[in-house]
LUMFIVEX-903710 format. One record per residue (C-alpha): x negated, y, z negated; residue in three letters. Coordinates in Angstrom, 3 decimals, decimal comma. Each point is the difference from the previous one (the first is absolute). Layout:
KOLKE        xx        yy        zz    r
KOLKE         X         Y         Z  ALA
...
END
This chain:
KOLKE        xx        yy        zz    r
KOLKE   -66,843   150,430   -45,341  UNK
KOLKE    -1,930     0,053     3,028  UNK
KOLKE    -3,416     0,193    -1,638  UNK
KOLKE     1,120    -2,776    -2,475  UNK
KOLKE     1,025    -2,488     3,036  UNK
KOLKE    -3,377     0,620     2,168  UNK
KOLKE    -3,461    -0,717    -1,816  UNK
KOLKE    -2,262     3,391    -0,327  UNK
KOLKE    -2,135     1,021     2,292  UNK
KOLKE    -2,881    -0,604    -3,037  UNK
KOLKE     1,201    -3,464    -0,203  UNK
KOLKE    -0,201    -1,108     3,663  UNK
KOLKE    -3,841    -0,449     0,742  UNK
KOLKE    -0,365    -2,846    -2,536  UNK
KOLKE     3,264    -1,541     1,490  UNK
KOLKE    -1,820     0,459     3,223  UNK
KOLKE    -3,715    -1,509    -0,940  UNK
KOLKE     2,190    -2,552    -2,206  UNK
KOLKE    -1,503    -3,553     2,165  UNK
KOLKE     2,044    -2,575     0,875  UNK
KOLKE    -1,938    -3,235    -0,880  UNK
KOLKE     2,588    -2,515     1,450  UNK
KOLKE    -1,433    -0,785     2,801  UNK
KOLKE    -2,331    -2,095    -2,032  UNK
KOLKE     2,684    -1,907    -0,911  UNK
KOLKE     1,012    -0,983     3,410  UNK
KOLKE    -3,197    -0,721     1,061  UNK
KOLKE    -0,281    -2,453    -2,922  UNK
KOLKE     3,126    -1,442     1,050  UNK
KOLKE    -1,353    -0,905     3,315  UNK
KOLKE    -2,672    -1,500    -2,004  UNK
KOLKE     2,092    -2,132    -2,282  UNK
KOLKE     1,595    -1,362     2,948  UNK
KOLKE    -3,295    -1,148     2,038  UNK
KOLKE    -1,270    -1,286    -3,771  UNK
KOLKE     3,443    -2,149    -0,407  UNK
KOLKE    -0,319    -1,728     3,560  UNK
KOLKE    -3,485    -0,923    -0,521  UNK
KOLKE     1,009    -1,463    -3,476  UNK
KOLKE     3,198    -1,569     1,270  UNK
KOLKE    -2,398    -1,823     2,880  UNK
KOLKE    -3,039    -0,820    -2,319  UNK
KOLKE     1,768    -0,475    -3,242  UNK
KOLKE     3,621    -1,364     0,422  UNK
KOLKE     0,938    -0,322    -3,561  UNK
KOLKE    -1,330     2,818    -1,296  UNK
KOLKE     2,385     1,682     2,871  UNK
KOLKE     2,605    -1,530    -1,020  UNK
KOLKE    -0,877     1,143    -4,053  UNK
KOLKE    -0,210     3,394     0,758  UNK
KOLKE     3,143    -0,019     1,709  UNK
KOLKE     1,754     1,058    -3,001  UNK
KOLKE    -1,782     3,988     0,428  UNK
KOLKE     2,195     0,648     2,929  UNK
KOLKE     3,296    -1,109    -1,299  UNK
KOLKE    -0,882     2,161    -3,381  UNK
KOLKE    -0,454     3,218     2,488  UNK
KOLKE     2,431    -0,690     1,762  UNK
KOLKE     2,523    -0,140    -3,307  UNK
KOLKE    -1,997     3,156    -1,161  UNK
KOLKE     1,133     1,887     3,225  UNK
KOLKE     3,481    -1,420    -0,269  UNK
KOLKE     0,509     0,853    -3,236  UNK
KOLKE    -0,443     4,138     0,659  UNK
KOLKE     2,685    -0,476     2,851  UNK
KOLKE     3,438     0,167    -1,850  UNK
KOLKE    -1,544     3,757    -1,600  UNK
KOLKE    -1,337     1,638     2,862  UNK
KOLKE     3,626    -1,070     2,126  UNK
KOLKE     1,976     1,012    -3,060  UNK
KOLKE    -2,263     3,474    -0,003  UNK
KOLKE    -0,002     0,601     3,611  UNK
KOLKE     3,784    -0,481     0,270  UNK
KOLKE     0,932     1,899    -2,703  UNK
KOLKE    -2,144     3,074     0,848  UNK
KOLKE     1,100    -0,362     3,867  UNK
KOLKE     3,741    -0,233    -0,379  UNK
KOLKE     0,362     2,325    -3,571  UNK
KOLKE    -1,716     2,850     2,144  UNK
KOLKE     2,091    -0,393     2,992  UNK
KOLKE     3,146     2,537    -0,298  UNK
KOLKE     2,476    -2,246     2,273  UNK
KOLKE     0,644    -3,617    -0,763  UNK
KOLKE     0,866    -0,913     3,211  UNK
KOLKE    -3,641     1,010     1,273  UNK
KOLKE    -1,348    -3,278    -1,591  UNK
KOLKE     3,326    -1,856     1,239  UNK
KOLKE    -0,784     0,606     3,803  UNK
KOLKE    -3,748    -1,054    -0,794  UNK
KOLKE     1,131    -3,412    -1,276  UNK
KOLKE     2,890    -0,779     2,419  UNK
KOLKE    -2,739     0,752     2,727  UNK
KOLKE    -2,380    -1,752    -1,440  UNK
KOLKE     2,137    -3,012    -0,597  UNK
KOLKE     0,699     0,076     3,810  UNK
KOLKE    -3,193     0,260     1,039  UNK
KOLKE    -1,532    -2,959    -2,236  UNK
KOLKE     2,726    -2,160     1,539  UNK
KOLKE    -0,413     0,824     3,457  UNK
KOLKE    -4,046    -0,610     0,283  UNK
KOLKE     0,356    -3,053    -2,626  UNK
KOLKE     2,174    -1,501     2,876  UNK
KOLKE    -2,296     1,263     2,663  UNK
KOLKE    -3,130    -1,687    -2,025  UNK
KOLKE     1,446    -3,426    -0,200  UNK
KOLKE     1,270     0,751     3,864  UNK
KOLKE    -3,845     0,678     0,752  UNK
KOLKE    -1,150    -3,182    -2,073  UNK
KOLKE     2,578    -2,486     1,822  UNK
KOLKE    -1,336     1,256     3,634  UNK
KOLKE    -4,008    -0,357    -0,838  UNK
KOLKE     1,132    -3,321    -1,748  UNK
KOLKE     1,273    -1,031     3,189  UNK
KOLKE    -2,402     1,042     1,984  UNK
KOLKE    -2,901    -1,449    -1,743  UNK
KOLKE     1,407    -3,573    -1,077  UNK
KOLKE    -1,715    -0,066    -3,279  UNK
KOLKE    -0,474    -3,386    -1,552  UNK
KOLKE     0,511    -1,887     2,668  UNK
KOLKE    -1,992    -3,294    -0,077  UNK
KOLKE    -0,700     0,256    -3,413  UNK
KOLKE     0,973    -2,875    -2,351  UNK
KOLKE     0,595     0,765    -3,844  UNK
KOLKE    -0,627    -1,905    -3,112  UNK
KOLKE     2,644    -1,244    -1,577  UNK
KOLKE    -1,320     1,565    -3,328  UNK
KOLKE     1,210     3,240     0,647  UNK
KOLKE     3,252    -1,132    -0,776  UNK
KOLKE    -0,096     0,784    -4,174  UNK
KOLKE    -0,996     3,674     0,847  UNK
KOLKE     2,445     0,851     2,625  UNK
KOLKE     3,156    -1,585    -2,523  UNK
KOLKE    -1,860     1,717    -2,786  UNK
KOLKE     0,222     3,903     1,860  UNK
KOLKE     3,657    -0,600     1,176  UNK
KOLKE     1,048    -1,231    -3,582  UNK
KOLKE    -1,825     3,651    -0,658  UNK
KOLKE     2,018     1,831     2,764  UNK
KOLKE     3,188    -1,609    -1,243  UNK
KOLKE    -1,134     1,365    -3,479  UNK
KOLKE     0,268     3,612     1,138  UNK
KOLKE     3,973    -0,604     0,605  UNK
KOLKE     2,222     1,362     2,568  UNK
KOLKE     1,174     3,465     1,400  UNK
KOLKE     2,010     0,303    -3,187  UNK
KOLKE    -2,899    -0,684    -2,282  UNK
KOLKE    -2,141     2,328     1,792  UNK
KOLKE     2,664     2,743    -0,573  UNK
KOLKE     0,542    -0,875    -3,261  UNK
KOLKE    -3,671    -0,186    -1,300  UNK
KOLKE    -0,244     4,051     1,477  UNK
KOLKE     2,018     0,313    -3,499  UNK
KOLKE    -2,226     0,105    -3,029  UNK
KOLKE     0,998    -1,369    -3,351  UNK
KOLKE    -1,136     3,767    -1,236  UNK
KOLKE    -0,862     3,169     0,602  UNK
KOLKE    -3,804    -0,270    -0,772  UNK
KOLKE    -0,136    -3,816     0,803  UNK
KOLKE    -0,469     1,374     3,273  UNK
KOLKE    -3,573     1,191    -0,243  UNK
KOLKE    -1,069    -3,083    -1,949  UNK
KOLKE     1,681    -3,064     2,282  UNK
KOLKE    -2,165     0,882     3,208  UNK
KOLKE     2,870     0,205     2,520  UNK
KOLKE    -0,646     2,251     2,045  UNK
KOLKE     3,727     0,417     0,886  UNK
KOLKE     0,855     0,190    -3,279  UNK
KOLKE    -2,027     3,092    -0,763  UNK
KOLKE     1,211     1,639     3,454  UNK
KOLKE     3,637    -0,478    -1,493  UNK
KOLKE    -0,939     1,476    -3,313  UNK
KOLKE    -1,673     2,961     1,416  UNK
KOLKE     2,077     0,982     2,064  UNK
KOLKE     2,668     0,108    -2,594  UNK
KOLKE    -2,134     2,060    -1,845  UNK
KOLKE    -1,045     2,141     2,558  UNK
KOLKE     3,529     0,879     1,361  UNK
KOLKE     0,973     0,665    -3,811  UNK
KOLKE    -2,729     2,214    -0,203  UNK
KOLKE     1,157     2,218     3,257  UNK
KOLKE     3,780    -0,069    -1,347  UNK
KOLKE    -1,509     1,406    -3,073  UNK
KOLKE    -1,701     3,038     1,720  UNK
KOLKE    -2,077     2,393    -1,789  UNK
KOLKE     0,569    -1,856    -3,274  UNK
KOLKE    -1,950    -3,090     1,391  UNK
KOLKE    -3,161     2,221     1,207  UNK
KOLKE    -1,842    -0,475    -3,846  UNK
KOLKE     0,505    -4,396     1,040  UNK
KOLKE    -1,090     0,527     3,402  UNK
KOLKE    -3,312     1,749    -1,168  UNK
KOLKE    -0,620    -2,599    -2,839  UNK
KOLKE     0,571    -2,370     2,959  UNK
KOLKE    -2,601     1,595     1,678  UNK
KOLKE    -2,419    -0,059    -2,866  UNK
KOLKE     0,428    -3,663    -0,241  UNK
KOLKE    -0,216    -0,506     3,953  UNK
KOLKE    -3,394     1,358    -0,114  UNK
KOLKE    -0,863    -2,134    -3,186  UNK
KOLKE     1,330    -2,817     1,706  UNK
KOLKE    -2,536     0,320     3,515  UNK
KOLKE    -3,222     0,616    -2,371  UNK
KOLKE     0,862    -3,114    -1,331  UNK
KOLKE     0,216    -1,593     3,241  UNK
KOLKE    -3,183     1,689     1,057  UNK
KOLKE    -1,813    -1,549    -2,436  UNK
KOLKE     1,179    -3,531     0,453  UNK
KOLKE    -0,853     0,311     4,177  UNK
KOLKE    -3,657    -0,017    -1,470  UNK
KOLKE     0,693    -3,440    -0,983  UNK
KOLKE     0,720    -0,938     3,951  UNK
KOLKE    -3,562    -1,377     0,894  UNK
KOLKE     0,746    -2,575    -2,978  UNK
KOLKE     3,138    -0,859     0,968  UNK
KOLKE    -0,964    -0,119     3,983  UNK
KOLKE    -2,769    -2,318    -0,961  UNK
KOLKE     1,959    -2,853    -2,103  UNK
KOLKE     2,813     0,477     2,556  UNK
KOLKE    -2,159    -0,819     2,799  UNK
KOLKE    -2,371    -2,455    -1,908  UNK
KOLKE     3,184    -1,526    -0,257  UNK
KOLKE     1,695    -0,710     3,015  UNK
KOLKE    -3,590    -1,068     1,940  UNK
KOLKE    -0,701    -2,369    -2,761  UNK
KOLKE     3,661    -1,800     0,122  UNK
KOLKE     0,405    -0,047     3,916  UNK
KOLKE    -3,634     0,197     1,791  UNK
KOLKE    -0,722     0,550     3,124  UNK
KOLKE     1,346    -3,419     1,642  UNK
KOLKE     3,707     0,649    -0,731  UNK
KOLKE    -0,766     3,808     1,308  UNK
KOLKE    -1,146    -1,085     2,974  UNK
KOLKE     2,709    -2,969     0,874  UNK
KOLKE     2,223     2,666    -0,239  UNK
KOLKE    -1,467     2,860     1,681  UNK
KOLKE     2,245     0,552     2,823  UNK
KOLKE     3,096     0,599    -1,820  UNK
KOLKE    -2,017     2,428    -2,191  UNK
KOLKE    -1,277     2,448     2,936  UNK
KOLKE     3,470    -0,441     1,527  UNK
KOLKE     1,282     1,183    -3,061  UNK
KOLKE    -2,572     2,727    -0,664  UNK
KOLKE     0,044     1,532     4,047  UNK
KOLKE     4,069    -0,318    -0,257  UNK
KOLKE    -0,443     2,207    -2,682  UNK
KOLKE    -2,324     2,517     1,169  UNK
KOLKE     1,984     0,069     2,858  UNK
KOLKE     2,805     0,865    -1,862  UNK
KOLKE    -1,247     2,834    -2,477  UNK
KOLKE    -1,996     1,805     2,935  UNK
KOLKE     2,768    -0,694     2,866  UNK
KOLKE     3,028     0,029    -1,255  UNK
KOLKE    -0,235     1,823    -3,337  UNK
KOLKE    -2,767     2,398     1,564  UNK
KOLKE     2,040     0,973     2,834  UNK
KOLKE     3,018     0,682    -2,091  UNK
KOLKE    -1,984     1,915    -2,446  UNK
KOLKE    -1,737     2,301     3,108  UNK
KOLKE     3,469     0,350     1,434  UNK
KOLKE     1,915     1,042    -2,651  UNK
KOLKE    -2,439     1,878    -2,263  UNK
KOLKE    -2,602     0,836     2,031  UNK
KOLKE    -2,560    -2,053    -2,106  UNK
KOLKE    -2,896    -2,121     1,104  UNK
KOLKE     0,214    -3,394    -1,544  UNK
KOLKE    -4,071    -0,473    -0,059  UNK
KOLKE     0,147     3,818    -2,099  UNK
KOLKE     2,119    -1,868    -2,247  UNK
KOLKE    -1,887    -2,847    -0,402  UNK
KOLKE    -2,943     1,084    -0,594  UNK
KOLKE     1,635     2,553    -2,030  UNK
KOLKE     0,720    -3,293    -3,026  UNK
KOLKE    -2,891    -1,628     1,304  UNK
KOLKE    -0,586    -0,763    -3,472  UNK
KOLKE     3,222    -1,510    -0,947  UNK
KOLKE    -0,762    -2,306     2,487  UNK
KOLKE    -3,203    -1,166    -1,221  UNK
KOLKE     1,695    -0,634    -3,447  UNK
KOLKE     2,921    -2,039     1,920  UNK
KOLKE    -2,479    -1,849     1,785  UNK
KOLKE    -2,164    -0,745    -3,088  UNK
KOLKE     3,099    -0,727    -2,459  UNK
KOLKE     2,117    -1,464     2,888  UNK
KOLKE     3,265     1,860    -1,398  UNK
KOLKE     1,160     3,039     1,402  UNK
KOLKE     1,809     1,166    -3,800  UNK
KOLKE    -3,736     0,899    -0,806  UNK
KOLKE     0,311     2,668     2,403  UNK
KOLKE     3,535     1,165    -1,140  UNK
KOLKE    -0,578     2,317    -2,485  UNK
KOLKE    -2,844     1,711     2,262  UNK
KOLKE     2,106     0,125     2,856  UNK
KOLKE     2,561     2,046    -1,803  UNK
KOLKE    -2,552     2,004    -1,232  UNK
KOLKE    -1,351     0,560     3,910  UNK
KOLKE     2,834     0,436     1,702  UNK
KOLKE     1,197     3,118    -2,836  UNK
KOLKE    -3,443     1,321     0,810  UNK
KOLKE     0,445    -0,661     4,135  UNK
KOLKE     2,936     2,808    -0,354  UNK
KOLKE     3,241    -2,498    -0,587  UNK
KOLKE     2,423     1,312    -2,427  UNK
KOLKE    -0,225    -2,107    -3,104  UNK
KOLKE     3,515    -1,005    -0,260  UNK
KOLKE    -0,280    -1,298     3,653  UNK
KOLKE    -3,507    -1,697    -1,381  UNK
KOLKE     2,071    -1,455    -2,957  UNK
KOLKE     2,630    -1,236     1,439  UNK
KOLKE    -1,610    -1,646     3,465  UNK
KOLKE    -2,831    -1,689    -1,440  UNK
KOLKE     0,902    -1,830    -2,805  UNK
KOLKE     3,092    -1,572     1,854  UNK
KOLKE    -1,997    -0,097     3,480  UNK
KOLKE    -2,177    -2,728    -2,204  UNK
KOLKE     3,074    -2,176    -0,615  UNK
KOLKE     2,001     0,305     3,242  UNK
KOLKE    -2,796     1,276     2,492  UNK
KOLKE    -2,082    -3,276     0,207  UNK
KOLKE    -0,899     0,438     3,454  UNK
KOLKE    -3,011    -2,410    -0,250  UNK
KOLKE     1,309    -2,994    -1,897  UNK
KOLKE     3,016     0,709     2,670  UNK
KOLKE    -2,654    -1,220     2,820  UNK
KOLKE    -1,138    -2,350    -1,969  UNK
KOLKE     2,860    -1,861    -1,147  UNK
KOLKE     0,652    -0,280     3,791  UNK
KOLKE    -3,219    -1,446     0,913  UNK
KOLKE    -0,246    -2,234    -2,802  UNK
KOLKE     3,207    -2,028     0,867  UNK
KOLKE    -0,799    -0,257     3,302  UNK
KOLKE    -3,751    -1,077    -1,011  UNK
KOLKE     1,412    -2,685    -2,206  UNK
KOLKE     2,809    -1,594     2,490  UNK
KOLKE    -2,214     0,142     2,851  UNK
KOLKE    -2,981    -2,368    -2,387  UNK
KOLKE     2,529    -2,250    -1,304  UNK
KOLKE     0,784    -0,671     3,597  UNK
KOLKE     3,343     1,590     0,058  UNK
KOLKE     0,853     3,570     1,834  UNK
KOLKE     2,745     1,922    -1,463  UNK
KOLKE     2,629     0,340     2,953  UNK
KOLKE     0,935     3,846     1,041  UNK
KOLKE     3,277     0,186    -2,341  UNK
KOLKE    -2,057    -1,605    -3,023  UNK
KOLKE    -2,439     2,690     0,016  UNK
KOLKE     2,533     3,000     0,173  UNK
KOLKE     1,982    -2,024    -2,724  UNK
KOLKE    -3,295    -0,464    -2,060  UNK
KOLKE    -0,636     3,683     0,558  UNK
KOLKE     3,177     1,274    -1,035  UNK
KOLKE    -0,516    -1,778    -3,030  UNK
KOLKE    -3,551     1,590    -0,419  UNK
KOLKE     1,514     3,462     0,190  UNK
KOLKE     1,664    -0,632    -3,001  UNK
KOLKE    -2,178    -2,271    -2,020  UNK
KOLKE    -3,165     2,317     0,594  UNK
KOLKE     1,974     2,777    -1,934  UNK
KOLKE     1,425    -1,497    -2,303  UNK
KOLKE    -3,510    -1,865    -0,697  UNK
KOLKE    -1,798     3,450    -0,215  UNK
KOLKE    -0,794    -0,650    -3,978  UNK
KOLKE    -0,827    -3,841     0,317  UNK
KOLKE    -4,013    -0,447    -0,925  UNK
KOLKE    -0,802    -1,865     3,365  UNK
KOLKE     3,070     1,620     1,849  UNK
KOLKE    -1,392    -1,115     3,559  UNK
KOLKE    -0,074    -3,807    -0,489  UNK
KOLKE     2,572     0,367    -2,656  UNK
KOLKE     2,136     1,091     2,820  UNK
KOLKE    -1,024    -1,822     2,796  UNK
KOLKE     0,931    -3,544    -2,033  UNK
KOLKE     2,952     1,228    -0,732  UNK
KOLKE     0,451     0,593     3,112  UNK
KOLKE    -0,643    -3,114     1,603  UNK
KOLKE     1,818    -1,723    -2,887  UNK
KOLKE     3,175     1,230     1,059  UNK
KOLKE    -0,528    -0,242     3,868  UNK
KOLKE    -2,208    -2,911     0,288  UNK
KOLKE    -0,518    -2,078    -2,801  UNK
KOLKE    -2,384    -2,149     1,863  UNK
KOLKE    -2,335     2,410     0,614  UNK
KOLKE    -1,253     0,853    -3,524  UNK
KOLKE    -2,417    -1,914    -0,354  UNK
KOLKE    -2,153     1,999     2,262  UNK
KOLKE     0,276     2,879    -2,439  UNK
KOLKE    -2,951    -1,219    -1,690  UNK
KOLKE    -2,563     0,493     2,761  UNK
KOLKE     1,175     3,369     0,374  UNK
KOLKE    -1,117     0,689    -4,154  UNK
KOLKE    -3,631    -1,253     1,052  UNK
KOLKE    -0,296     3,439     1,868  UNK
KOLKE     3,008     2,458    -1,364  UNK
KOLKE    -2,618     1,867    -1,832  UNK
KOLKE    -1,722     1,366     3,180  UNK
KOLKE     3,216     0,348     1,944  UNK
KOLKE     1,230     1,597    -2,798  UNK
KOLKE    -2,937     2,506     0,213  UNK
KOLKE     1,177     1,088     3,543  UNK
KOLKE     3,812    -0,274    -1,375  UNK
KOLKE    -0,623     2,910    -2,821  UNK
KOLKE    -1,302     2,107     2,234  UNK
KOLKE     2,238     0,260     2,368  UNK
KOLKE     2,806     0,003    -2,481  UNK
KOLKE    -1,882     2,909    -1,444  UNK
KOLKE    -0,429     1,280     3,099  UNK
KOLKE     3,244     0,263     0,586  UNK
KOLKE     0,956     1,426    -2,968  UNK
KOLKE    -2,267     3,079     0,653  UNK
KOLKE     1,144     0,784     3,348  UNK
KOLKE     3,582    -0,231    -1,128  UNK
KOLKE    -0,956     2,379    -2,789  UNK
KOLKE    -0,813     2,646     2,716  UNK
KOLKE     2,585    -0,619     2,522  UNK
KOLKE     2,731     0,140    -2,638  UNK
KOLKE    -1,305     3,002    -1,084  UNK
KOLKE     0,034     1,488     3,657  UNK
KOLKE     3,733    -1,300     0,561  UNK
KOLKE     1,183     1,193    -3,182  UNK
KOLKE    -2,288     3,619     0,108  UNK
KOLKE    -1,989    -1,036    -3,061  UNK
KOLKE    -3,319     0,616     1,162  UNK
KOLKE    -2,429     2,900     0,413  UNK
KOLKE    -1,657    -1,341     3,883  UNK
KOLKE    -2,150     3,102    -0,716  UNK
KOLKE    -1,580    -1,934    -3,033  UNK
KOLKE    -0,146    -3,107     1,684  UNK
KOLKE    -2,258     0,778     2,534  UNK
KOLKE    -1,938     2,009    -2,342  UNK
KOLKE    -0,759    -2,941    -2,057  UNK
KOLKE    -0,072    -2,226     2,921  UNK
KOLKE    -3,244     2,012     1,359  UNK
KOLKE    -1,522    -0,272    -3,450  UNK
KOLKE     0,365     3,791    -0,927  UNK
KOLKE     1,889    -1,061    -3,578  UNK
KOLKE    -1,417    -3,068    -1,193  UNK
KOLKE     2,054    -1,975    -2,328  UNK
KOLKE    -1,143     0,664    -3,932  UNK
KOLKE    -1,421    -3,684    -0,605  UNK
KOLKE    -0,832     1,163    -3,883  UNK
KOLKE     3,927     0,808    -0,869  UNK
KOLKE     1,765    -1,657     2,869  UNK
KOLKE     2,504     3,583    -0,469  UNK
KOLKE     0,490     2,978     1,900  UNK
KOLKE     0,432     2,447    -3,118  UNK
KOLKE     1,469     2,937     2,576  UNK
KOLKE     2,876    -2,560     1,226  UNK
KOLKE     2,499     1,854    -1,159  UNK
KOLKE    -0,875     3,374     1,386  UNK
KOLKE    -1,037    -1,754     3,278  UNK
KOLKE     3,993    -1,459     0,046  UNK
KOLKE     1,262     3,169    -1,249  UNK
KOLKE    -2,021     1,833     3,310  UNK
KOLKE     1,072    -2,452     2,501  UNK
KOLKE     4,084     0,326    -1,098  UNK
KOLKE    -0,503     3,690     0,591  UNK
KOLKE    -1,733    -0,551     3,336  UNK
KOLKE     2,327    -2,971     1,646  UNK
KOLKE     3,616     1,054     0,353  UNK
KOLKE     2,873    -2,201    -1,426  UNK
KOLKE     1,711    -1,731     2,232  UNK
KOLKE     3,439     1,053     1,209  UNK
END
């Protein structure tokens, strides 16, 4: 069995000399993007043409997300013996994704404050069709209840196909639980589950090569529709935002993630430095989902920690659009000429807890969100909402980052909390001694690896 579930030693040198070639592909990304400003500046309608080759990549990368959760799940929680293993990880998840959510939009409201953004600035009066248009959208996405209810779908396999993400965490974990409750009868599923996992990830492979494409219409895009001028009228909210943020990720989630793993937040970084350069270059952190699952099984995390705090870390964990909601309203009230008082803000805020989750699956959740926010609160102050879409796409660069960002360190300190994670691993791969497989995206000695840490870590008492 052994020599069956470890390659030969004949077949390891041409595993070993096999190259990995995608560093091309990130280097052309990097291209793409320089290529895309210089046509958005020189050429502003054939920007605004090619938009239409980012939002195909980015439905190309959405559309492989409802199979690798659904595969990821379902191989994390059918090989876990005890059911309530995967029950602590998502109660302390849940927690968690509250508590810094809150904490976000706490840091947002004090840098608002602090900085006074918009002040002195007068709006047109023609942002006023935009800002009724994204609440109408907001109000669209229903209530608590209709969030709740849409988890549900209509069928079993409708949940693969309907790209909520939700709705394919519900299925799979279903599945998944049936699976363990099934016990050795369920292995022959679980490895056919496997088979098509790895199916699934070449096929995602091959559509990252289409990234310097889609990074180039995305980018062509967004230069050619909003230019320089509106960039620069607008320039000290967005380095407010983007330092409130860095701030954030490296003090406050860094020093959580040293303290209570042990882990350097600049290993870990650089560590999905490439996921970052496809956020950055897409502008949507669900580009980088399926390869963060993928990383974070490799980084040592069990997968059925992996499974279940990622996929629902990217509908409740929106640290980023949680800063920016805050900064936004207070952007917007302070150029219309009128400050929201102390107890508006915390009621506004209290509002945005709620709205930004149940807004997770809204296209445009962030000034979806924030209109509906303001709608509610302060009806008066929606007009401003259209400024704020003049420059949403490069705040929302900085926003899926740090909502990614946040994602991964709650990956790892879930997995310390709950004792899901080999720490012997993780610095292994942190210093660069097991580089991630870029060619398969999957560690094919997983299982054993799982199977040798559950011998080595003790169960709890």
């Amino acid at each position: 069995m052994a020599i069956l579930d470890r390659p030969s030693s004949a077949a390891e040198p041409p595993d070993k000399t096999r190259r990995d070639r995608t560093h091309w592909l990130y280097i052309a990304v990097i291209v793409a993007v320089f290529a895309g400003v210089a046509v958005g500046i020189l050429a502003p309608g054939v920007g605004k043409s090619v938009g239409v080759l980012g939002t195909m990549f980015v439905d190309l990368i959405k559309m492989m997300i409802a199979p690798v959760i659904f595969c990821t799940i379902v191989l994390g929680i059918g090989s876990v013996r005890k059911a309530a293993t995967v029950g602590k990880v998502g109660g302390l998840a849940f927690i968690y994704f509250l508590v810094m959510s809150t904490f976000a939009l706490a840091i947002g409201l004090v840098v608002g404050n602090l900085l006074h953004p918009g002040t002195g600035m007068h709006l047109t009066e023609g942002a006023s069709g935009k800002g009724a248009e994204l609440a109408e959208t907001a109000h669209e996405a229903g209530g608590l209840m209709d969030f709740v209810k849409g988890i549900i779908p209509e069928t079993l396999f409708s949940s693969l196909t309907a790209g909520s993400v939700l709705q394919a965490l519900f299925v799979a974990l279903l599945v998944g639980f049936a699976l363990q409750a099934m016990g050795t009868t369920g292995e022959p599923i679980l490895r056919g589950i496997e088979s098509l996992q790895k199916l699934v990830f070449k096929v995602l492979v091959m559509i990252l090569w289409l990234a310097p494409i889609g990074a180039f219409g995305a980018i062509a895009n967004v230069v050619g529709q909003t230019g320089w001028t509106a960039v620069t009228q607008l320039l000290g909210l967005m380095l407010g935002f983007y330092v409130t943020c860095l701030v954030f990720v490296f003090g406050v989630l860094g020093t959580i993630l040293r303290v209570v793993s042990g882990v350097s937040i600049f290993k870990l970084v650089r560590y999905l430095a490439r996921e970052y350069l496809l956020i950055v270059s897409t502008s949507s952190s669900e580009s980088a989902l399926p390869r963060l699952i993928a990383k974070m099984e490799h980084l040592g995390v069990d997968r059925s920690t992996v499974g279940v705090v990622v996929p629902t870390g990217y509908s409740f964990n929106l640290d980023g659009t949680a800063i920016y909601l805050t900064m936004a309203s207070l952007f917007i009230a302070g150029a219309l000429g009128d400050p929201l008082s102390l107890p508006e803000q915390i009621g506004l805020l209290v509002f945005m807890i709620v709205a930004s989750k149940g807004a997770a699956g809204v296209t445009g959740a962030g000034l979806a969100t924030l209109a509906g926010g303001l709608q509610s609160h302060r009806p008066d102050l929606l007009d401003g909402v259209g400024l704020i879409v003049g420059i949403d796409r490069f705040m929302s660069e900085a926003r899926a980052v740090t909502n990614f960002s946040g994602n991964a360190v709650a990956t790892v300190l879930v997995g310390s909390w709950t004792k899901t994670i080999d720490k012997d691993r993780v610095n292994s791969v942190l210093r660069g001694e097991d580089p991630f497989d870029e060619l398969t995206m999957v560690d094919d000695d997983h299982s054993t690896r799982e199977s040798t840490r559950e011998e080595r870590v003790p169960a709890p008492a």
